[in-house]
Backbone as JSON, one array per atom type, in Angstrom:
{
  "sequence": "XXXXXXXXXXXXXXXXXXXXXXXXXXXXXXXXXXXXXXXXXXXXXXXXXXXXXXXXXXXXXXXXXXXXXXXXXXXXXXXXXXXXXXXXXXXXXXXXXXXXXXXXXXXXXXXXXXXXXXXXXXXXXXXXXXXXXXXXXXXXXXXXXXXXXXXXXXXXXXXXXXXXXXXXXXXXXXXXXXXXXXXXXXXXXXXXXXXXXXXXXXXXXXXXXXXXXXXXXXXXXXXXXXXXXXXXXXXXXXXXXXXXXXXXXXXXX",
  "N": [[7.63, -45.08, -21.59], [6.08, -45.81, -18.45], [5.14, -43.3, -16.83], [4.94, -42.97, -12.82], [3.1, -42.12, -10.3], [2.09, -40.12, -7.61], [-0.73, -39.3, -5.23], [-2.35, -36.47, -3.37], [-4.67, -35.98, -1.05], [-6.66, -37.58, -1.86], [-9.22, -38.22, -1.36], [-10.46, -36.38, -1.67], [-12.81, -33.64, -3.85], [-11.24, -33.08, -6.34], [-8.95, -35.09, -6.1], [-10.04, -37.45, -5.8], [-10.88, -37.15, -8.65], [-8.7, -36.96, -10.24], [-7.81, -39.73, -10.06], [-9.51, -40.66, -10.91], [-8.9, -40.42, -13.52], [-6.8, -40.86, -14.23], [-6.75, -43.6, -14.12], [-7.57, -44.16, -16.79], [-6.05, -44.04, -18.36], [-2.99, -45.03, -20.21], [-0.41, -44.39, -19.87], [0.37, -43.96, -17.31], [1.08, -44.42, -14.38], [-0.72, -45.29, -10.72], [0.98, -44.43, -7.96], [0.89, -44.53, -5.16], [-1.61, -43.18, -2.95], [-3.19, -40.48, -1.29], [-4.43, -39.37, 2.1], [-5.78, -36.89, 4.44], [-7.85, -38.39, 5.65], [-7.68, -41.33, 5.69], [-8.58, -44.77, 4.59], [-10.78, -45.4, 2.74], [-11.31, -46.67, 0.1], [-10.72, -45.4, -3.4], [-11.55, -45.39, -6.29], [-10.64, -47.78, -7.43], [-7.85, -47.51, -5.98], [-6.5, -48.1, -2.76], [-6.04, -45.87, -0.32], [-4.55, -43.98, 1.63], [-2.38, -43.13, 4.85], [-1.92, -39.52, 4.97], [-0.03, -39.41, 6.61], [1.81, -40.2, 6.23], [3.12, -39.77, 4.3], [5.75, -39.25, 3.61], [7.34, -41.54, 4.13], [6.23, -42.95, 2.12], [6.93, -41.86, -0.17], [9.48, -42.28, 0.17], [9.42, -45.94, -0.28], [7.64, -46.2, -2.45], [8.43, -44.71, -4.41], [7.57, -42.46, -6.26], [7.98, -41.05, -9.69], [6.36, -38.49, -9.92], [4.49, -36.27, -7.88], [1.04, -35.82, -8.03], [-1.09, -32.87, -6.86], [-3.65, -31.75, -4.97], [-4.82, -29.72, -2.39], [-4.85, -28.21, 0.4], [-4.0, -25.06, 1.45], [-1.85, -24.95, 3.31], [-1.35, -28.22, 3.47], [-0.26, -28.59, 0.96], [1.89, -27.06, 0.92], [3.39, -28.61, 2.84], [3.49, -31.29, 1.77], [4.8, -30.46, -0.94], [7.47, -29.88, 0.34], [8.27, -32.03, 0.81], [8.39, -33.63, -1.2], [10.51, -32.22, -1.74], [12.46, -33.01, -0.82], [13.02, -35.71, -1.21], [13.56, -35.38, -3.84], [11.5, -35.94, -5.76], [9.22, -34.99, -8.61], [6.89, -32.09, -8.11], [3.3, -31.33, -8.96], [0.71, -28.94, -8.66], [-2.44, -28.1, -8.02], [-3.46, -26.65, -5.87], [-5.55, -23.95, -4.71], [-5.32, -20.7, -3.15], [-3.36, -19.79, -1.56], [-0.9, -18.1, 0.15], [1.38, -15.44, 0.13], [3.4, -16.25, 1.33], [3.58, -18.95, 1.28], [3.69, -19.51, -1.78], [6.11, -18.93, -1.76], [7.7, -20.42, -0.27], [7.07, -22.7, -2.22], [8.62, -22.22, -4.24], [11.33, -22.25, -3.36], [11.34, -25.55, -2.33], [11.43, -25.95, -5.35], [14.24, -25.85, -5.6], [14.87, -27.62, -5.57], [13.38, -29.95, -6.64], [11.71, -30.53, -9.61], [8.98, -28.48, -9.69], [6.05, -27.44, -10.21], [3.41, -25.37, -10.87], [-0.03, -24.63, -11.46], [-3.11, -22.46, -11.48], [-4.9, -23.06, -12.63], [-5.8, -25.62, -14.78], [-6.91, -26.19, -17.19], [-7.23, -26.57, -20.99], [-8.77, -25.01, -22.31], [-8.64, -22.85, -20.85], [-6.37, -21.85, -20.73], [-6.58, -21.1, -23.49], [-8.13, -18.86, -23.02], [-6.83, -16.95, -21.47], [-4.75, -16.22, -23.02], [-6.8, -14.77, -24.96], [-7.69, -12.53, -23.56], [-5.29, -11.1, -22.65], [-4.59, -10.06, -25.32], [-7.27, -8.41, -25.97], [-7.24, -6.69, -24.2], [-5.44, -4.93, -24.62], [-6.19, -3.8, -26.93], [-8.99, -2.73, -26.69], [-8.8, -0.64, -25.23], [-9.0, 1.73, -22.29], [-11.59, 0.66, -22.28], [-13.78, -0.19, -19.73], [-13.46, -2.88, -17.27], [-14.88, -5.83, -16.1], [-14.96, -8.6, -13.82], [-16.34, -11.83, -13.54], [-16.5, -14.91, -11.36], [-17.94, -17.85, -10.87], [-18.03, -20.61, -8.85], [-18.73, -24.46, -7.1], [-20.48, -24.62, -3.98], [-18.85, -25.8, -2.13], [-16.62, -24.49, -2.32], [-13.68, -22.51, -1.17], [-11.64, -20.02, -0.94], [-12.2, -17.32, -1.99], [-11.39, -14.53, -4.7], [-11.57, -16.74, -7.02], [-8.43, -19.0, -7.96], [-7.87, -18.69, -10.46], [-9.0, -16.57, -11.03], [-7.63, -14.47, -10.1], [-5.36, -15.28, -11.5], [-6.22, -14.12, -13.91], [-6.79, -11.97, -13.48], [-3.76, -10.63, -13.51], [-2.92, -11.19, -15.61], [-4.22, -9.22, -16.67], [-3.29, -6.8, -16.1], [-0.4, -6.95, -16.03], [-0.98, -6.47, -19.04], [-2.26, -3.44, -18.99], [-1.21, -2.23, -17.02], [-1.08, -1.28, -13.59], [-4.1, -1.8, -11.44], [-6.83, -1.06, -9.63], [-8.43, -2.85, -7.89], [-11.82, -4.17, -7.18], [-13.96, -5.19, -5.05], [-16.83, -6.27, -5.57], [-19.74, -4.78, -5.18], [-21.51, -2.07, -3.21], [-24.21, -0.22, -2.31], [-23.75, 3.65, -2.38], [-21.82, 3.65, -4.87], [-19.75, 4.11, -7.76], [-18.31, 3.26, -10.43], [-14.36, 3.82, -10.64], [-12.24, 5.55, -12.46], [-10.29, 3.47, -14.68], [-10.4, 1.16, -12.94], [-10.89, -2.54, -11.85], [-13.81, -4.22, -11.55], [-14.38, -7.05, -9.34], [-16.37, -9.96, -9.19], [-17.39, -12.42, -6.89], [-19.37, -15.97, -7.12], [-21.07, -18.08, -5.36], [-22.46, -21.21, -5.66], [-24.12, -24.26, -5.55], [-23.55, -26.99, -7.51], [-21.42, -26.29, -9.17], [-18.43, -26.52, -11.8], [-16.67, -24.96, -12.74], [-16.43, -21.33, -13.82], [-15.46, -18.54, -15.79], [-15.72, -15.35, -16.53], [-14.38, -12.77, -18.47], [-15.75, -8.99, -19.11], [-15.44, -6.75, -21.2], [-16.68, -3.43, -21.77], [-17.05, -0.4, -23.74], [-17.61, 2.54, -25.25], [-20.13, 2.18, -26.5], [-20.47, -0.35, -27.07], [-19.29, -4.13, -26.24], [-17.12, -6.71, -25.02], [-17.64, -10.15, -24.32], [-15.77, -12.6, -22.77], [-15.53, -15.84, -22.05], [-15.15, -18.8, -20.19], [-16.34, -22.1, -19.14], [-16.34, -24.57, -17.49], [-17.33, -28.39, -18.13], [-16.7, -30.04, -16.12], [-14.96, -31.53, -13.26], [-13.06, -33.3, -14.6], [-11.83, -32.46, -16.58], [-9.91, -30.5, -15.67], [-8.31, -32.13, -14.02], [-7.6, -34.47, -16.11], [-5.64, -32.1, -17.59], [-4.03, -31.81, -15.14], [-2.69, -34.26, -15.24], [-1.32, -34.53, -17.84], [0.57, -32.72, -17.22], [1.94, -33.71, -15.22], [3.24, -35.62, -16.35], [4.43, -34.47, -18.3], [6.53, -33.19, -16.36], [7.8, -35.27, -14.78], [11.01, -36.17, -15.93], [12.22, -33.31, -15.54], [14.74, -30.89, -14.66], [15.37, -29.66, -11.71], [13.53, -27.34, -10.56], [11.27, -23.82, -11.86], [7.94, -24.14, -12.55], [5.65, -24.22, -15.63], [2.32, -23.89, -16.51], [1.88, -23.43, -19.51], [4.1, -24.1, -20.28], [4.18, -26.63, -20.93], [1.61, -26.72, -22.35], [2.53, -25.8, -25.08]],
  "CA": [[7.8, -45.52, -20.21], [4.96, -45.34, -17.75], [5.1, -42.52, -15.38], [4.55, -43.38, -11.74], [2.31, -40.75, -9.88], [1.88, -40.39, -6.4], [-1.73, -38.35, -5.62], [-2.51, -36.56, -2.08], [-6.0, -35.29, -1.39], [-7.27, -38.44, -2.54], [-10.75, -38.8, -1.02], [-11.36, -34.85, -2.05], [-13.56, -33.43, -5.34], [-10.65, -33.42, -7.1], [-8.39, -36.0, -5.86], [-10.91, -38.75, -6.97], [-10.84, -36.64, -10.81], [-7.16, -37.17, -10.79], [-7.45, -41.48, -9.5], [-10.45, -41.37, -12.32], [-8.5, -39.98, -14.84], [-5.42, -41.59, -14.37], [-7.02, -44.93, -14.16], [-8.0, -44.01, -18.03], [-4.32, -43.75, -19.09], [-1.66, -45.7, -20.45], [1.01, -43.63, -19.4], [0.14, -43.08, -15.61], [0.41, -45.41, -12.93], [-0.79, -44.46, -9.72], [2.17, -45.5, -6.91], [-0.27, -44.51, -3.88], [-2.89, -42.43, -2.81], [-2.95, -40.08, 0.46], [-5.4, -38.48, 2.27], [-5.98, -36.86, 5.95], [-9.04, -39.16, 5.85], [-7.55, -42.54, 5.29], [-9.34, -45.88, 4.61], [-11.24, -45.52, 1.85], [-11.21, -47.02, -1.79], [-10.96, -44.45, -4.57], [-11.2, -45.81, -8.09], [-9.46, -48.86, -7.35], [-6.65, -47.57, -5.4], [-6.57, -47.8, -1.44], [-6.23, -44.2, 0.08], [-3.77, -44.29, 2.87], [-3.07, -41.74, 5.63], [-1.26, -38.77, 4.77], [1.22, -38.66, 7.89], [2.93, -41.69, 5.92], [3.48, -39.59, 3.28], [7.36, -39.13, 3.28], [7.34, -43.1, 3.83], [5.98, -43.97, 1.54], [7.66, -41.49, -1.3], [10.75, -43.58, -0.05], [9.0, -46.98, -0.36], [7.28, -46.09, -3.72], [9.69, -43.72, -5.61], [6.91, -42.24, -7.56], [8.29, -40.24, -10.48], [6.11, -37.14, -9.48], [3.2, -36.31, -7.0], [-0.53, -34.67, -8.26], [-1.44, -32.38, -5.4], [-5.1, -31.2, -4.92], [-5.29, -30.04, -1.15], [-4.99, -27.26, 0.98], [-2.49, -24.27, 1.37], [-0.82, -25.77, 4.03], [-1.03, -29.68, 3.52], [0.58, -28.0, -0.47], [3.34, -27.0, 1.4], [4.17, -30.09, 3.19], [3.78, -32.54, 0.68], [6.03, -30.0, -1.86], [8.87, -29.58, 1.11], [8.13, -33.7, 0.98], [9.09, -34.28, -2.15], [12.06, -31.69, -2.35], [13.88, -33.3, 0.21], [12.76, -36.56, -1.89], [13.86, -35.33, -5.36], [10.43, -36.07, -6.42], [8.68, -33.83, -8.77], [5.69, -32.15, -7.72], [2.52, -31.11, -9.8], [-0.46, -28.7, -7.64], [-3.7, -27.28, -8.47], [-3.99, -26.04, -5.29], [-5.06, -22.45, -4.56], [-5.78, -19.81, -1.89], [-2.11, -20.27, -1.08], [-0.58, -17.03, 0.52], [2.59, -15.06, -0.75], [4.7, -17.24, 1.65], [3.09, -20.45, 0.69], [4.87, -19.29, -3.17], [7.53, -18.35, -1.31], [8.19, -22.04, 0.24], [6.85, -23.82, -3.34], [9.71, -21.89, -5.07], [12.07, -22.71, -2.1], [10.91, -26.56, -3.19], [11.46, -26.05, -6.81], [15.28, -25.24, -5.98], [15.65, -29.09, -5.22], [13.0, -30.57, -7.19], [10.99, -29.73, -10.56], [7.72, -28.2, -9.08], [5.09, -27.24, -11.83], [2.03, -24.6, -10.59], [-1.04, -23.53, -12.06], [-4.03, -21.79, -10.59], [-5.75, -24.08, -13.73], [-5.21, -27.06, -15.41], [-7.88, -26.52, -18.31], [-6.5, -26.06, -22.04], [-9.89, -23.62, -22.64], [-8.56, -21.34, -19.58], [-5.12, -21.11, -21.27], [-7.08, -19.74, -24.42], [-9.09, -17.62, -22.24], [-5.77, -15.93, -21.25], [-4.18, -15.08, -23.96], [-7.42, -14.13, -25.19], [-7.39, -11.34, -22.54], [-3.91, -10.33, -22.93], [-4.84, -9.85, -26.49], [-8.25, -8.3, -25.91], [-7.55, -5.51, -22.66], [-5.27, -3.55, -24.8], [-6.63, -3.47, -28.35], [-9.71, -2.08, -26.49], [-7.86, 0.7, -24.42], [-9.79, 2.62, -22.16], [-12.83, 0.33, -22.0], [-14.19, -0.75, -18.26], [-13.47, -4.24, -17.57], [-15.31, -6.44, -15.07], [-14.44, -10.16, -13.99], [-17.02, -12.49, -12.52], [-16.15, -15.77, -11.27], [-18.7, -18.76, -9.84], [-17.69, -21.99, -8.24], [-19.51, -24.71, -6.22], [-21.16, -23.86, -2.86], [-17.85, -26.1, -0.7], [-14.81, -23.61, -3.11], [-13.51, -21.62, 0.06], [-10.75, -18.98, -1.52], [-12.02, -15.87, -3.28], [-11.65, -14.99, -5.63], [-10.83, -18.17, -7.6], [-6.48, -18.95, -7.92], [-8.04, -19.03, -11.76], [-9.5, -15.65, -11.55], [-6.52, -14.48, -9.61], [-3.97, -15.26, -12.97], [-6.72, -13.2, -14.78], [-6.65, -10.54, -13.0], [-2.73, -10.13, -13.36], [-3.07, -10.77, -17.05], [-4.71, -7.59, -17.52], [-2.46, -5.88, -15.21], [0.71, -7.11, -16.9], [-1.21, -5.8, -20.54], [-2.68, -2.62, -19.09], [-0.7, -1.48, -15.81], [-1.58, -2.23, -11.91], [-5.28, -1.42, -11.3], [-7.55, -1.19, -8.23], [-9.57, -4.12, -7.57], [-12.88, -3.66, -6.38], [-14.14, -6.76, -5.04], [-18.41, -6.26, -5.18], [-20.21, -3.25, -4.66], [-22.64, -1.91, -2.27], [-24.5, 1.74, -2.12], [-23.06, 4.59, -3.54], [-20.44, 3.11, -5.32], [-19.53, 4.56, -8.98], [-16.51, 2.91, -11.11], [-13.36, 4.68, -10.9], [-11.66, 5.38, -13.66], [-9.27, 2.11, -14.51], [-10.88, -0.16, -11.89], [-11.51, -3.81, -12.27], [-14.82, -5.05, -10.66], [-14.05, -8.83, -9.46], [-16.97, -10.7, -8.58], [-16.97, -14.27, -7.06], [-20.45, -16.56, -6.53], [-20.59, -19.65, -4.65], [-23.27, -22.09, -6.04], [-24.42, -25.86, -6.23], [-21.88, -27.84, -8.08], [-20.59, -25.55, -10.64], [-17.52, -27.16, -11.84], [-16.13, -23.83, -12.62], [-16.97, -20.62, -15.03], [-15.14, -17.08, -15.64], [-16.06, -14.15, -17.5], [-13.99, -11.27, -18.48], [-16.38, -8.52, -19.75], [-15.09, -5.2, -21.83], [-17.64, -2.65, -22.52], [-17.02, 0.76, -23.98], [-18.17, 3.41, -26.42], [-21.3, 1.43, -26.98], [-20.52, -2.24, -27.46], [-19.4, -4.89, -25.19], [-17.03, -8.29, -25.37], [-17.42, -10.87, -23.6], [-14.83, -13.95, -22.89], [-16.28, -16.71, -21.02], [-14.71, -20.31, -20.12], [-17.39, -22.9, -18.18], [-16.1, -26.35, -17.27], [-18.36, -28.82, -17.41], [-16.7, -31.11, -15.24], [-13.75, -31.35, -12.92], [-12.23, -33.6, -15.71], [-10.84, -31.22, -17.49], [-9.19, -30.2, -14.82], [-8.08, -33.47, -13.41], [-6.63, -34.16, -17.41], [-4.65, -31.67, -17.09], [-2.47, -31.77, -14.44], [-1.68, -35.14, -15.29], [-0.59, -33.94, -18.86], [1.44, -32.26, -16.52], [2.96, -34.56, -14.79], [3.64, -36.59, -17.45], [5.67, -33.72, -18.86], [7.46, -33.07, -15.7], [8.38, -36.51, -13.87], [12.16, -36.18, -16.38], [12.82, -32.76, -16.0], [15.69, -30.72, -14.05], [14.64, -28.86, -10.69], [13.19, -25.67, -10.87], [10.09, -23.31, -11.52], [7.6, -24.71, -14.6], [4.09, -23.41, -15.44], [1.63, -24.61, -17.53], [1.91, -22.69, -20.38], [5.13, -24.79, -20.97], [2.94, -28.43, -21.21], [1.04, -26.87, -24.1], [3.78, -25.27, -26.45]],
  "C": [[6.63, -45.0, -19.37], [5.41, -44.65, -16.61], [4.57, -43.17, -14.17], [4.1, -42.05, -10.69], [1.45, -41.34, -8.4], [0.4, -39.28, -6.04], [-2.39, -38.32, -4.02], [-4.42, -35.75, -2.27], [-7.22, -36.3, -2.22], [-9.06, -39.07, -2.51], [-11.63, -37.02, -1.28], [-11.93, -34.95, -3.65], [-12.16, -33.64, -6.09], [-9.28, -34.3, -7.31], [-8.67, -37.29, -6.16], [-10.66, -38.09, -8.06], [-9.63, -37.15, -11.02], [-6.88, -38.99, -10.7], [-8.49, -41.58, -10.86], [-9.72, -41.57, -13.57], [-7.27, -40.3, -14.93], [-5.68, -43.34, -14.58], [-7.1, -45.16, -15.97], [-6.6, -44.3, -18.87], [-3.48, -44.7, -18.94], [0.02, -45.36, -20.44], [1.5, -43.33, -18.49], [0.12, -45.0, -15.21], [-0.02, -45.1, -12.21], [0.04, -45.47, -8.24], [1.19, -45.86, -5.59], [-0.96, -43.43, -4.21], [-3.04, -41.92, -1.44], [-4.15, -39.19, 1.08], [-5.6, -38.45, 3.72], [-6.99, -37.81, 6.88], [-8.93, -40.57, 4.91], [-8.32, -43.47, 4.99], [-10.17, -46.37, 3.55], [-10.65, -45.88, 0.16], [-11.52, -45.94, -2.89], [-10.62, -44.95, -5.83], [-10.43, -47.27, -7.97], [-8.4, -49.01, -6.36], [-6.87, -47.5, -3.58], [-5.94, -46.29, -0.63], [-5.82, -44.58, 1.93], [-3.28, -43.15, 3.59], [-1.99, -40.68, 5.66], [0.48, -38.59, 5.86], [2.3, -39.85, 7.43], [3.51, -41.15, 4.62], [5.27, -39.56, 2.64], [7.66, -40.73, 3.22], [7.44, -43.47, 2.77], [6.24, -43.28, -0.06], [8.98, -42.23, -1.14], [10.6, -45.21, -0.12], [8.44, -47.65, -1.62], [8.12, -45.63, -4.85], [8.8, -43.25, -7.01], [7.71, -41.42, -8.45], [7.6, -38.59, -10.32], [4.62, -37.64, -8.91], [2.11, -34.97, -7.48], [-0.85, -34.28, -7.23], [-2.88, -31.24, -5.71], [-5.39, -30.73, -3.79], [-5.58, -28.73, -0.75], [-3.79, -26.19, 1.16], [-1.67, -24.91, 2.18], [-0.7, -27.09, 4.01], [0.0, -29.46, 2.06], [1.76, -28.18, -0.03], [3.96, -28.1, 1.96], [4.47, -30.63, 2.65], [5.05, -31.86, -0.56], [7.47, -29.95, -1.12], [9.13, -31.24, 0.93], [9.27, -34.4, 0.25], [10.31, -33.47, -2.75], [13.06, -32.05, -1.77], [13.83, -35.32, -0.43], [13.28, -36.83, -3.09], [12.79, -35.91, -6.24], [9.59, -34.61, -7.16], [7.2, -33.54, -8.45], [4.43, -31.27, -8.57], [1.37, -30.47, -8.65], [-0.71, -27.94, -8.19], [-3.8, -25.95, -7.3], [-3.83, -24.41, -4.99], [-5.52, -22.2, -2.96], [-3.94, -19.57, -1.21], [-1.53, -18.48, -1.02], [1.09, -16.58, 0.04], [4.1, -15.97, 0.03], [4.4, -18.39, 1.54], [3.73, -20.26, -0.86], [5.78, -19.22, -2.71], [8.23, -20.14, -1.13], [8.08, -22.87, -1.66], [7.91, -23.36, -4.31], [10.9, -22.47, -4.55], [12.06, -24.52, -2.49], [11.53, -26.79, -4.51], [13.09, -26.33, -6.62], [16.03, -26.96, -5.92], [14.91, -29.99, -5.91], [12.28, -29.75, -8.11], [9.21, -29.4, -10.04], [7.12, -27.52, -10.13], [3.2, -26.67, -11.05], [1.25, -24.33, -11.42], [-2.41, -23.64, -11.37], [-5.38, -22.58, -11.77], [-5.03, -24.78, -14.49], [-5.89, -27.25, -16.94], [-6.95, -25.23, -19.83], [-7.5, -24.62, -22.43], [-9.16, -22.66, -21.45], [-7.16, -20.82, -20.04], [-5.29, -20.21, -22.74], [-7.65, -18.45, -24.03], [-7.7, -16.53, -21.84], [-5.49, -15.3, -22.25], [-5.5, -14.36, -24.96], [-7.76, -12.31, -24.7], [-6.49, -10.93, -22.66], [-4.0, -9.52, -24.25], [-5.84, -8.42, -26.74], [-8.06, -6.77, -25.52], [-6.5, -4.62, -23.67], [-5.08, -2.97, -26.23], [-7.87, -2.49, -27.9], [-9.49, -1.28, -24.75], [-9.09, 1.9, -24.24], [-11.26, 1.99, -21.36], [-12.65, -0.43, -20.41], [-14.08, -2.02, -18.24], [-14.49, -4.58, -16.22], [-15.13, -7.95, -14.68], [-15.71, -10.94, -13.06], [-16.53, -14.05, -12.26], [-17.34, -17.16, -10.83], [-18.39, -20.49, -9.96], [-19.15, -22.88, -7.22], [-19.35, -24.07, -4.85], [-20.39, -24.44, -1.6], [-16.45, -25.14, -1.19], [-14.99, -22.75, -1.71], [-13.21, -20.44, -0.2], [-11.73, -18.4, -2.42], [-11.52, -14.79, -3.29], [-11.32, -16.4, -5.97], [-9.29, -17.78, -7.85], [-6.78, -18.23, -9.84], [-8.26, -17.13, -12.34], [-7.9, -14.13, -10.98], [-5.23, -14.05, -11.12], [-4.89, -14.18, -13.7], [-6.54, -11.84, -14.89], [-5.12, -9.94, -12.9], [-2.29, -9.98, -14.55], [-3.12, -9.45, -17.28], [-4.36, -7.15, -16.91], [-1.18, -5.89, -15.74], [0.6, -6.12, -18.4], [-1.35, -4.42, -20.05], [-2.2, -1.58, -17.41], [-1.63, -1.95, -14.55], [-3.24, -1.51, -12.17], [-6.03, -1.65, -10.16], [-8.78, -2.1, -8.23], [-10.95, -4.06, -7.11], [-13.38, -4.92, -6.3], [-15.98, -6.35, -4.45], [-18.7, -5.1, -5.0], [-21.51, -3.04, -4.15], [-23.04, -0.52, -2.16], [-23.76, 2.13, -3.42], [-21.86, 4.1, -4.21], [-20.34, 3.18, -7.13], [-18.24, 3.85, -9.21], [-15.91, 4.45, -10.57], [-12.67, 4.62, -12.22], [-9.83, 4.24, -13.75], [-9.34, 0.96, -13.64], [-10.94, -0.99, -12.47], [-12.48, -4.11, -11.15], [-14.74, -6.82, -10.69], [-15.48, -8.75, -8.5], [-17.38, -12.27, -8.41], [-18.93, -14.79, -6.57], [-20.02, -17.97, -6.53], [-22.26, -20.47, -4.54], [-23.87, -23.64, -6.7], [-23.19, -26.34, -6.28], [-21.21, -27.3, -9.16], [-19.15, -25.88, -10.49], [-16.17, -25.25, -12.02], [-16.48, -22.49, -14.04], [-16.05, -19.29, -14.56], [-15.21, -16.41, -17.04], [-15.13, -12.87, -17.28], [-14.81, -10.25, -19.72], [-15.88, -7.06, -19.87], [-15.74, -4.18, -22.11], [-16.61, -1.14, -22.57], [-17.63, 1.26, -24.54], [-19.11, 2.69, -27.43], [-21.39, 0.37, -27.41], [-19.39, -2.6, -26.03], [-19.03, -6.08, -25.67], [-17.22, -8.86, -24.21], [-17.09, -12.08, -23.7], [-15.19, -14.65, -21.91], [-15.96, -18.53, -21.46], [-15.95, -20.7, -19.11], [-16.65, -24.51, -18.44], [-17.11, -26.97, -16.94], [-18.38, -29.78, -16.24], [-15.21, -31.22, -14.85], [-12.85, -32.34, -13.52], [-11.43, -33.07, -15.67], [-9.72, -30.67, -16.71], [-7.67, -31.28, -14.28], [-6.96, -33.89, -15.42], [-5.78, -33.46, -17.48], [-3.2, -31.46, -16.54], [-1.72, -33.56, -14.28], [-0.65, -35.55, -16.38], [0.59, -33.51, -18.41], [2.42, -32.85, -15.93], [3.14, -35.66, -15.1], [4.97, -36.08, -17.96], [6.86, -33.18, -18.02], [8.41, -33.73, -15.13], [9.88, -36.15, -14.65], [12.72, -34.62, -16.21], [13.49, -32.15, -15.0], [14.86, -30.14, -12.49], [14.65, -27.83, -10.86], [11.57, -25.93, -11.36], [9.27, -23.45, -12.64], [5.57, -24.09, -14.05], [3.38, -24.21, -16.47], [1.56, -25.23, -18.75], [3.37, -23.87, -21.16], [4.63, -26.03, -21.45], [2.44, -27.45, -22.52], [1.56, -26.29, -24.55], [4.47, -26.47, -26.51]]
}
């Protein structure tokens, strides 16, 4: 049966990936297309103006909505579709502890499905790290992150899950976000650093050194594809299922 997929954020970087990459598929429809910046043609589909959005989830009845936007347009469109019984699928990050707070709040009426990434390499990259941080116990970690030169939120949502990974494996740890002057590790720190350049689709490194050697785990997207694939894997696998709180990790097992 062909899913029916509703997709807001439609004239953004990755709101076109998700109209490209759904156009590709025999399993996806796309019902509409929404965006604060109406009018435009994306991939085929006409891109209509967000404030119609509850409309036109009762006019369409997509099976679930891809959400690419902003912390707060997130929240709308997820309160949208819980008072809709539509399920909802979002990339989006930067989103503050009561922006989770509301998308759980959401979940309790419809199936809502988060992740801070959508790419199958970034779900190896995890459990690579989980694996990694406490076979080599002890050793200094460091995280770098770099995005294009319009990504707002840093760190990345991506680097974010990383950084709780190895907090889950190896206990809480003090963040150090860049360093300037005198500034020596502490013992058990993580150094996060984010750069904001060009069009880099996205890249993160978690690097281990100790007692004279040095791993390093490193995902690079080459293209917001991958991304865009993804979360419609995603909401492929969600449009049937009950309401409540779903993660990635469940799509690939």
């Amino acid at each position: 049966m062909t899913v029916s997929v509703g997709v807001t954020g439609a004239t953004g970087r990755m709101g076109g990936e998700v109209l490209a990459a759904a156009a590709d598929r025999d399993d996806l429809s796309v019902a509409f297309a929404v965006s604060r910046s109406p009018g435009d043609v994306v991939e085929g589909v006409a891109v209509e103006d967000a404030a119609d959005f509850a409309d036109l989830l009762a006019s369409h009845e997509p099976d679930v909505v891809v959400d690419f936007t902003g912390p707060a347009s997130c929240i709308e469109y997820a309160s949208a579709c819980a008072a809709a019984g539509v399920a909802f699928v979002t990339g989006t990050t930067g989103l503050s502890e009561g922006g989770f707070d509301a998308l759980r709040e959401a979940a309790s009426e419809a199936p809502v499905l988060y992740a801070s990434n959508f790419s199958r390499g970034i779900a190896a990259l995890r459990r690579a790290v989980r694996e990694a941080v406490p076979a080599l116990d002890g050793y200094d970690i460091e995280l770098t992150e770099t995005h294009h030169n319009a990504k707002r939120d840093a760190p990345s949502g991506t680097a974010l899950t990383l950084l709780d990974d190895i907090d889950d494996v190896r206990g809480d740890s003090e963040r150090v976000h860049g360093r300037e002057g005198d500034a020596p590790r502490s013992e058990g720190e993580v150094g996060v650093h984010a750069r904001r350049a060009g069009d880099i689709a996205g890249e993160h490194e978690v690097l281990l050194a100790g007692n004279h050697e040095s791993l390093s785990l490193t995902h690079r997207a080459g293209s917001r594809g991958v991304f865009a694939a993804g979360a419609l894997d995603a909401a492929a696998w969600l449009a049937d299922r009950d309401a409540g709180w779903y993660d990635f990790t469940e799509v690939l097992e």
